[in-house]
C-alpha positions in Angstrom: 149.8 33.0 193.8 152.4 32.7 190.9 156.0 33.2 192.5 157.5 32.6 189.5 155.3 35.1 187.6 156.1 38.0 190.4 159.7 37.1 190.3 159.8 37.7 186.8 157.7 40.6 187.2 160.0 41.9 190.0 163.2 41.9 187.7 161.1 43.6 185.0 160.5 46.3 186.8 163.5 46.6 188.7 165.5 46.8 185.4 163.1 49.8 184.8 163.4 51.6 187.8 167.3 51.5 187.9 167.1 52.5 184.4 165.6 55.9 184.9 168.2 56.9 187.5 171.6 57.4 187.0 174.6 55.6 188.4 175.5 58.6 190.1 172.2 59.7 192.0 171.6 55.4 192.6 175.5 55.6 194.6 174.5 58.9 196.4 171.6 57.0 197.6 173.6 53.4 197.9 170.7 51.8 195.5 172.0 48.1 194.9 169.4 45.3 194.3 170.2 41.9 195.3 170.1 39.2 192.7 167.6 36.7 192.8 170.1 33.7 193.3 171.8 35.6 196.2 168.5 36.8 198.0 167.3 33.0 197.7 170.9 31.4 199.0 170.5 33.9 201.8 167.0 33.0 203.1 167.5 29.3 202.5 170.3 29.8 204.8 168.9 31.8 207.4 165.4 29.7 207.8 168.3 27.1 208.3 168.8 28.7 211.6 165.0 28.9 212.9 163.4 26.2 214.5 161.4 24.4 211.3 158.4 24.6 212.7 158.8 28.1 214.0 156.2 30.5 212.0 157.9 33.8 210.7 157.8 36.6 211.7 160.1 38.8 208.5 161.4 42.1 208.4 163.2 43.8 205.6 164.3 47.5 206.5 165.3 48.4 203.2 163.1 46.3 200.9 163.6 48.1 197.1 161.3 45.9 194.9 161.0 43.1 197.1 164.2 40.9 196.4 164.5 39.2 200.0 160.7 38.8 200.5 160.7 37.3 196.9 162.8 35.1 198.0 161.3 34.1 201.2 158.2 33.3 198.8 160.4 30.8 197.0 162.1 29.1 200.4 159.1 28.3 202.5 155.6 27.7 202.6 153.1 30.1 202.6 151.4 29.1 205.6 154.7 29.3 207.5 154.4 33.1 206.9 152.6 34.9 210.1 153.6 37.9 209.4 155.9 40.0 206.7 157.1 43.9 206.8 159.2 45.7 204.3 160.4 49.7 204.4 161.3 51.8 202.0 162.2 55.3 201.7 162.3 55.9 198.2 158.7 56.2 196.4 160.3 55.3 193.0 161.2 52.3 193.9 158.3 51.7 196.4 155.3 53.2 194.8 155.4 50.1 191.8 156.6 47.6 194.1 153.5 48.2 196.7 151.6 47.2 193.6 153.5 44.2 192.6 153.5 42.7 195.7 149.9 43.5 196.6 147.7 40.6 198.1 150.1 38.6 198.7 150.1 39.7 202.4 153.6 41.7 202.7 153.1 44.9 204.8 155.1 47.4 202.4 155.7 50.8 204.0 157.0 54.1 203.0 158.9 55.4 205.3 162.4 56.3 206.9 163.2 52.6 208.4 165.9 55.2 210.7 162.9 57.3 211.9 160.8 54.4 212.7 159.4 53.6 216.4 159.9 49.8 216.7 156.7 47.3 216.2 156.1 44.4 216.2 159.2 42.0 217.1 160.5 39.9 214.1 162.1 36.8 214.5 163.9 36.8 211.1 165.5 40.6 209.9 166.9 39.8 206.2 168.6 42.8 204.6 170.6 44.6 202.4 170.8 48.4 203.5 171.3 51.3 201.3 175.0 51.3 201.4 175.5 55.5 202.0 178.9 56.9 202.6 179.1 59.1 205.2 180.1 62.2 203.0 176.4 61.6 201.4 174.8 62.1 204.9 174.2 65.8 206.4 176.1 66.6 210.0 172.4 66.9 211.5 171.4 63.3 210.0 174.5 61.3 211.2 174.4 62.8 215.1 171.0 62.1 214.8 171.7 58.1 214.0 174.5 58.5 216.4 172.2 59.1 219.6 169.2 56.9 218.1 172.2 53.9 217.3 173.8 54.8 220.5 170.5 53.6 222.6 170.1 50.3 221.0 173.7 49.7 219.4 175.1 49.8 223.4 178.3 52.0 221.5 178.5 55.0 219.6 178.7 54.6 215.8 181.8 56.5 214.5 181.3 60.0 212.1 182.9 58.0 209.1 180.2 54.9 209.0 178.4 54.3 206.3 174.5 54.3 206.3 174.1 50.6 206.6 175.9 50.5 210.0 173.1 52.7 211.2 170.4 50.4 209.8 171.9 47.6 211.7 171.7 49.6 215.0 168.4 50.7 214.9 167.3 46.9 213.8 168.2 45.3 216.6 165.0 47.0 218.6 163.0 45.2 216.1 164.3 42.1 216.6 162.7 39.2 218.8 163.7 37.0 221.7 166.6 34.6 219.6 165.4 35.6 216.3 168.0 35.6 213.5 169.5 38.5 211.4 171.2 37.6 208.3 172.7 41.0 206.5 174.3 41.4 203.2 176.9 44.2 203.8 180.3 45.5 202.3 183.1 43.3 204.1 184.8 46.9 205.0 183.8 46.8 208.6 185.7 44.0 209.3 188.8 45.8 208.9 188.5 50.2 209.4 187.9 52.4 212.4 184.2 52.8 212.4 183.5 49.1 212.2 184.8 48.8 215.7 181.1 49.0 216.8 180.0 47.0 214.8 182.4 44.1 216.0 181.5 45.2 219.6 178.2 44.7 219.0 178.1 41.4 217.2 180.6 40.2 220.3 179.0 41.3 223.2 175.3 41.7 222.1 174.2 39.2 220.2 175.6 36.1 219.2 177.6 36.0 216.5 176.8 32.7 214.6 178.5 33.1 211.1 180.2 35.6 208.7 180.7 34.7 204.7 182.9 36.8 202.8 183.0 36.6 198.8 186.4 36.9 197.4 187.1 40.1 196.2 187.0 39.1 192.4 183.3 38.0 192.7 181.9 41.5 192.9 177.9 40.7 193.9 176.2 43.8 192.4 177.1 44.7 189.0 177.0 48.4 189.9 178.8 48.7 192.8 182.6 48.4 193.5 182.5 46.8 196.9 183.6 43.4 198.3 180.9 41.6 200.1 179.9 39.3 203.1 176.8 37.9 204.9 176.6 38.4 208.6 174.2 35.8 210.7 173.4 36.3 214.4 171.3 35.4 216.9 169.3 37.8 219.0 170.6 35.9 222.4 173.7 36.8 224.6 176.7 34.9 223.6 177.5 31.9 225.8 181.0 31.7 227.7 182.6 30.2 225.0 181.7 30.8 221.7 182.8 30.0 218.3 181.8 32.0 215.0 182.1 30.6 211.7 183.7 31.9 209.1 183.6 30.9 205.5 184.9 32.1 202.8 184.5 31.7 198.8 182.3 29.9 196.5 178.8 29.7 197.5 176.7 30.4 200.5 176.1 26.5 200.6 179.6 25.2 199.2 181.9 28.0 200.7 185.4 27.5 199.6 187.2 27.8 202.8 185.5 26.8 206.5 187.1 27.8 209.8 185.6 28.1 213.3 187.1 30.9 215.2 186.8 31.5 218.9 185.4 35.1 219.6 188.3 35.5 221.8 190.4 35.5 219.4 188.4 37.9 217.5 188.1 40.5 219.7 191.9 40.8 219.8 192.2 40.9 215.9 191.7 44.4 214.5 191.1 43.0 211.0 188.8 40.1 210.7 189.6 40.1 207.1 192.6 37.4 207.9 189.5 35.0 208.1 189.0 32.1 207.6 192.0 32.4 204.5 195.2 33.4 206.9 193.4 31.9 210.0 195.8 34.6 211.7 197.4 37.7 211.0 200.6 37.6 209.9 202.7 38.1 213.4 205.4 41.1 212.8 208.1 42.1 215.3 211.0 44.5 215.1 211.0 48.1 213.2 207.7 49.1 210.4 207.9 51.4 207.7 206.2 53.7 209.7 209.1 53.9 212.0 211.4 55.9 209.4 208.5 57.3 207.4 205.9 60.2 207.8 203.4 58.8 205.9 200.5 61.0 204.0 198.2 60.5 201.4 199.0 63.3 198.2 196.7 66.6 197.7 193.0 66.4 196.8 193.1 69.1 194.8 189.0 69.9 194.5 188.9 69.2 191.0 191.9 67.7 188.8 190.5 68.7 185.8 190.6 72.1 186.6 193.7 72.7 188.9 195.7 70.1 186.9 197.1 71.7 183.4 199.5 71.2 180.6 202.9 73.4 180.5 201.0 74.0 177.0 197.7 74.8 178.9 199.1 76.8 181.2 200.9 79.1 178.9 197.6 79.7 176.5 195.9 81.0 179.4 198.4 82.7 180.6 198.8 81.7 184.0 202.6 83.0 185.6 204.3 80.0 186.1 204.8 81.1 189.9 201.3 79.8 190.3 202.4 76.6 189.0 203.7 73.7 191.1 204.8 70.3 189.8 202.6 67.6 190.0 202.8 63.4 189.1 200.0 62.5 186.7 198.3 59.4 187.4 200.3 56.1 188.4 199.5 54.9 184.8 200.8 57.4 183.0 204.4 56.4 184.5 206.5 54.2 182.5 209.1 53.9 185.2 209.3 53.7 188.7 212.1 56.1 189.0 211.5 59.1 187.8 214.3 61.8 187.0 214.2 65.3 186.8 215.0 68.4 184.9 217.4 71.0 186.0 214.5 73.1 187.3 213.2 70.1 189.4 210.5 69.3 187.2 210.1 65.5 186.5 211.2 64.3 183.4 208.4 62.0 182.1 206.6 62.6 178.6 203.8 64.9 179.9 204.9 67.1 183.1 201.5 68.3 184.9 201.5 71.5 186.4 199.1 72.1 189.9 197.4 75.7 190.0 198.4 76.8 193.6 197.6 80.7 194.4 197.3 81.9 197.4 196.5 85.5 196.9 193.2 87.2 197.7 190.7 87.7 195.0 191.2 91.2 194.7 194.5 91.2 194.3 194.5 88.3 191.6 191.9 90.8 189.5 194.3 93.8 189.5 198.0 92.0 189.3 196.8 88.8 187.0 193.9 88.9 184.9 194.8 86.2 182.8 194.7 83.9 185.8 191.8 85.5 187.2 189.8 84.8 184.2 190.6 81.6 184.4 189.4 81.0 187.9 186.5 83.1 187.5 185.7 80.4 184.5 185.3 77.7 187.7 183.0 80.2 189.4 180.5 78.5 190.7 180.9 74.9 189.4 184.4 74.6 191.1 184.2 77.0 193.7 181.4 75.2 195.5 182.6 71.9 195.4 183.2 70.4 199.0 187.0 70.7 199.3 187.1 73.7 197.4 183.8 76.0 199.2 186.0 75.1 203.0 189.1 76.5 201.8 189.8 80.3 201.6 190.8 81.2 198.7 189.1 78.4 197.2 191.5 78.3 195.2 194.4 77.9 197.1 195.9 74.2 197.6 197.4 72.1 200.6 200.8 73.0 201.8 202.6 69.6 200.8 206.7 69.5 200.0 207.8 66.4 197.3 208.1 63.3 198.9 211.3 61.3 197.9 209.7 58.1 197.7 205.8 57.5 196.8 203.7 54.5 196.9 200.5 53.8 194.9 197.2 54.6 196.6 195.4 51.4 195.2 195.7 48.7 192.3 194.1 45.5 191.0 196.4 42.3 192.0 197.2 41.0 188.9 196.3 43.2 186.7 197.8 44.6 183.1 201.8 44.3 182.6 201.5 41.4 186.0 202.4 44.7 188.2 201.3 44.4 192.0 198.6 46.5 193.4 201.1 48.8 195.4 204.4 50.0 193.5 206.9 51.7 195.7 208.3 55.1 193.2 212.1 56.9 193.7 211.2 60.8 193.4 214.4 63.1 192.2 212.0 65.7 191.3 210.2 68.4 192.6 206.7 67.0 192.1 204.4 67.2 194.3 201.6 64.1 194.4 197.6 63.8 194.3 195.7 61.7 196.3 196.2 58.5 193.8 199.5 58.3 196.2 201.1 57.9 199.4 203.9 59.8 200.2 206.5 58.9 202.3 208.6 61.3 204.0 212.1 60.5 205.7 211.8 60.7 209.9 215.1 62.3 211.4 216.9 59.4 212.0 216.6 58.5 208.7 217.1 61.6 206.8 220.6 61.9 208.7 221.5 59.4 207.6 220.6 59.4 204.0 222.1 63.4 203.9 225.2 61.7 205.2 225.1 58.8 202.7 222.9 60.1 199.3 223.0 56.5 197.7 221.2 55.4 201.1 217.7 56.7 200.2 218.1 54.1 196.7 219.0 51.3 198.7 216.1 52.0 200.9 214.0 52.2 197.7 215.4 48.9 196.2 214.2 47.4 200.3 210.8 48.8 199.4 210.2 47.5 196.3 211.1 43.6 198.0 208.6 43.9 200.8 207.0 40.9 200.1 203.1 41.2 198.6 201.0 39.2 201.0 203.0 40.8 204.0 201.4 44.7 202.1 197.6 42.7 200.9 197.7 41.5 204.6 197.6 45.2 206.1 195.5 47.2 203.2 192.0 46.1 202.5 190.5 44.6 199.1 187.4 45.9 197.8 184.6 43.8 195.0 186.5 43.2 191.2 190.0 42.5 193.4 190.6 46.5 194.1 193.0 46.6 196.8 193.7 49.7 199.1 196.4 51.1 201.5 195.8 54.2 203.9 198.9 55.6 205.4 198.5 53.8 208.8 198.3 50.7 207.3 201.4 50.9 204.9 203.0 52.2 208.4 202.7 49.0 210.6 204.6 46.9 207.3 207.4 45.2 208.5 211.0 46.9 207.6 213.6 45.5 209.9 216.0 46.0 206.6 215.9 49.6 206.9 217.6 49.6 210.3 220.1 47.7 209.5 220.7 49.9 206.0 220.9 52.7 208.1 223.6 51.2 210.0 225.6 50.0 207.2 229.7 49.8 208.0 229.0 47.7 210.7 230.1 44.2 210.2 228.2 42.6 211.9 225.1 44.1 210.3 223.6 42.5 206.7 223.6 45.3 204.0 221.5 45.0 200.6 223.9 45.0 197.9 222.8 46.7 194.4 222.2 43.5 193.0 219.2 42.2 195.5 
């Protein structure tokens, strides 16, 4: 057998295949191929872990074209090999790859690896599942996966988990007595909601050997905007006191950063993230933003290029401007962080956008505005049966949202064009509302007192903001591959703000104010 002449094969045809489906229908279906060089660290890493003169038992629950067992080809000996199993549920990829790979003794099988009835335990589960978001998954599929998890996971998955937190579940029937699972997923787990059971699992079912985390600039799939890390564990209890490695950077073999981590300690941090770089989260005490602020992401509208128009579009189709609501175009499309308004409360910025907001029956729209019920009878049915737009009634009508005085960005690239941070804090005078590209942040009572008692307060409180210091706002949000970095509103609400207490109390001697010039 030529492994060099099926690898090359292997690409070849995997080129093909990706070719003939679009980026869109390969995201729906979380279709990312590992690169050779990865696939091969991976193995040579993981047969690092088996006894050497244990013979292998492999598993690949998602196999594609073959990446991982290619791989396996190139790290040990044939003989070594006792026995080798790949699913896959997608006959274009699996049809030509069941050819490639045939007589060279891998057991390919179409199939649902979710559906499956456990075999045969393997002693070495190498994968990189279909990485699915859970709006791509039907109600009925994820409680199915939920129960099915639930039984072998020992904790119930949450509704907002990816695809590949399900694989991982249902693997870990398949697994033998102390065999090894290595698993290239996206490093978000470590740090959201859902990936709680994950963590349990990997710290109370297994043993947790090591976790490698590429930095967020070294994007591992060319096609897919998501930071990645390599999970190895041991199918064994943990012992009483355990220690996980965690590497980051670099390669699998020369990681930039080492650290050993007890899994006490891990079971206490929410975000596993701070790993090995920080080595701890950075420790806050006092008040949080959160603590003056509301915090919500901005309206997600349905379809921006349909409820989002010119003053100029607006008018040629005749829409009454009580229909119209102010909205903020895109962060890049502001020159200034400030933004002042007209006398009407409409922002003055070089192109205002208006948000289409009606809340009137159909029938009623007909007989008082047909200009505007042409035009929304022009997004009948490609708008109308989008997601957001097919649950609301009208499907036309919008979220309920006042303007926030003070906005911050929704995501960013650190480092980026102009040298601006990932998250830039915006003072609001306007009356515009904001899209989901935004958080908005909206005075609690204690605060708003105080700034209607003092008007220049809510500036100085702005000016705070804009100083929070950037690792202190990277440390809470989450970074995803290319160096995309992300805030929800509960994480931008547990940054530190001890300043803003002591702005609110300003006339106090004793208390350090932020003059205009810091």
């Amino acid at each position: 057998m030529d492994h060099g002449k099926l690898e090359a094969q292997r690409l070849v045809l995997q080129a093909e295949l990706d070719a003939q489906k679009s980026q869109v229908e390969r995201n729906k279906l979380g279709q990312f191929a590992t690169p050779t060089a990865l696939a091969r660290e991976i193995l040579s890493a993981s047969l690092g872990l088996l006894p050497p003169d244990e013979t292998i038992r492999f598993l690949d629950p998602a196999i594609g074209t073959g990446a991982f067992f290619s791989a396996l080809l190139a790290t040990a000996s044939h003989a070594r090999i006792a026995k080798a199993v790949g699913y896959e549920v997608d006959a274009h990829y699996g049809s030509p790859a069941i050819e490639l790979w045939r007589g060279t003794g891998l057991d390919y099988r179409m199939g649902d690896f979710t559906t499956q009835e456990p075999g045969e335990r393997a002693n070495l589960v190498i994968c990189n599942p279909p990485y699915v978001r859970h709006h791509h998954m039907t109600k009925e599929k994820k409680i199915s996966l939920q129960d099915a998890s639930e039984h072998t996971f020992g904790v119930r998955v949450a509704g907002l988990a990816g695809l590949y937190t399900y694989f991982l579940a249902l693997s870990h029937a398949w697994m033998a007595e102390n065999g090894i699972a290595a698993w290239l997923v996206p490093s978000e787990f470590m740090d959201v909601n859902y990936g709680r059971a994950v963590k349990k699992y990997l710290l109370g079912k297994v043993t947790l050997l090591r976790i490698h985390r590429f930095e967020p600039h070294d994007a591992q799939f060319n096609d897919a905007l998501v930071s990645s890390s390599v999970i190895w564990f041991r199918n064994a209890p943990p012992p009483p006191t355990h220690h996980v490695e965690f590497t980051f950077g670099g390669t699998l073999a020369d990681a930039r950063v080492r650290k050993m981590i007890a899994d006490t300690d891990l079971a206490d941090e929410p975000k596993w993230t701070h790993y090995p770089v920080s080595g701890v989260r950075i420790q806050r005490s006092g008040a949080r933003i959160g603590d003056f602020f509301k915090i919500h992401r901005g309206i997600a509208t349905g379809d921006n290029k349909f409820f989002l128009l010119t003053a100029e579009q607006a008018s040629a189709r005749g829409i009454p401007a009580q229909f119209l609501r102010p909205i903020l175009p895109s962060p890049r499309y502001l020159k200034d962080s400030e933004i002042p308004a007209e006398t009407d409360g409409t922002p003055k910025i070089e192109k205002p956008l208006f948000l289409l907001d009606c809340r009137l029956p159909p029938e009623e729209v007909a007989a008082r505005h047909p200009a505007l019920w042409a035009y929304l009878s022009s997004g009948i049915p490609r708008v109308s049966n989008r997601y957001l737009c097919a649950h609301r009634s009208p499907w036309y009508r919008q979220e309920n949202r006042p303007p926030a005085p003070i906005l911050c960005t929704y995501m960013g690239r650190s480092g980026g064009k102009n040298g601006k941070a990932p998250f830039q804090m915006i003072l609001n005078h306007s009356k515009a509302i904001a899209a989901n590209v935004y958080l908005m942040l909206y005075p609690k009572p204690s605060l708003q007192s105080a700034i209607d008692e003092r008007p220049e307060l809510l500036h100085k409180v702005w000016q705070f903001l804009q100083t929070v210091r950037l690792e202190e706002m990277l440390d809470e949000g989450r970074v995803y591959g290319g160096g995309l970095h992300k805030m929800e509103p509960k994480e931008l609400a547990n940054v530190g703000a001890g300043e803003i207490a002591e702005l609110i109390s300003l006339g106090k001697p004793q208390r350090r104010s932020l003059s205009a010039a810091e």
